[in-house]
N, C-alpha and C positions, 0 to 999 in steps of 0.2 A: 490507547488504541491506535494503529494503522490508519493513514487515512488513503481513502477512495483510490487515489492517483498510486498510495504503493501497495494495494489491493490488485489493482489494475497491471501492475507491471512484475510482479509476483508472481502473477496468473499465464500472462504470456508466454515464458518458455512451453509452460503445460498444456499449450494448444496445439503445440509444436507435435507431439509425443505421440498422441492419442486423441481419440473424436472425446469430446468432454458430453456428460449426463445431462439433460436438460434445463437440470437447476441448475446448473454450473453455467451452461451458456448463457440462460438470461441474467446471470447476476454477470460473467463478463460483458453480457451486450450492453446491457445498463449503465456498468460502470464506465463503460465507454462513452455512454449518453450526457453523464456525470461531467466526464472527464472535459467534451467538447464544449458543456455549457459553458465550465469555469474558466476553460481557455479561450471560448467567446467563438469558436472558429468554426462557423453560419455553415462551411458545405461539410464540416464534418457532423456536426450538429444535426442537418439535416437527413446524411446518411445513416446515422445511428436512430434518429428519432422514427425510421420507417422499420428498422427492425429489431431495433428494443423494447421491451414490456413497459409501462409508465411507470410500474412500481411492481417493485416485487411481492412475492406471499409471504408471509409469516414465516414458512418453514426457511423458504430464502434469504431472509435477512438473518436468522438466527445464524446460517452458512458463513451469512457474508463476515457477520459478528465476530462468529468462533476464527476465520481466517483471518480478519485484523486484529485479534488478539493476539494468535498465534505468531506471527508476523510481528508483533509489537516487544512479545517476550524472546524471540529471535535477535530483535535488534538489541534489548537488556544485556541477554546472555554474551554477545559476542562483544559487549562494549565493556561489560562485570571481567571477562577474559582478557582483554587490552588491557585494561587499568592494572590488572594481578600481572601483569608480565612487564608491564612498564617499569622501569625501574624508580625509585621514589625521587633522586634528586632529579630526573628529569618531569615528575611531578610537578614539586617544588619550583621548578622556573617556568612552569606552563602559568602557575596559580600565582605567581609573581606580576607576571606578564597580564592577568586578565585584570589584577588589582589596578593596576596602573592605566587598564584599559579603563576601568571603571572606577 
């Protein structure tokens, strides 16, 4: 799964667009909330803590769920697409190169 932070930045341009549905806002508020604990950074922290939900509803996380999944088999698919178009011997010296890294 996706995590929080590219949940978060996924969601952004689509704030942009359109007024988002009220589940939609408090799961972006939240993750906002999320986002300022992990990064430690106290005024943003404290701006989001006055208008974020402390937790979301059931129906909300099942959202938040479905959209870092979604997001997660996004990044699968474009990476399954790279590898088929790469060509094999440049393969072969990327998997040389990590052997030797490790």
């Amino acid at each position: 799964m996706a995590s929080y932070t590219e949940a978060l930045v996924s969601m952004m341009p689509r704030t942009y667009e359109a007024p988002l549905l009220a589940e939609w806002v408090n799961i972006y508020t939240w993750l906002g909330l999320q986002y300022a604990f992990e990064n430690k950074s106290k005024e943003q922290f404290k701006a989001a803590s006055e208008i974020a939900p402390k937790e979301l509803s059931e129906y909300e996380k099942g959202l938040l769920d479905n959209l870092r999944r979604w997001i997660y088999e996004q990044r699968r698919k474009a990476l399954k697409t790279r590898w088929k178009s790469t060509d094999s011997t440049e393969l072969n010296k990327t998997r040389m190169v990590q052997k030797k890294l490790f």
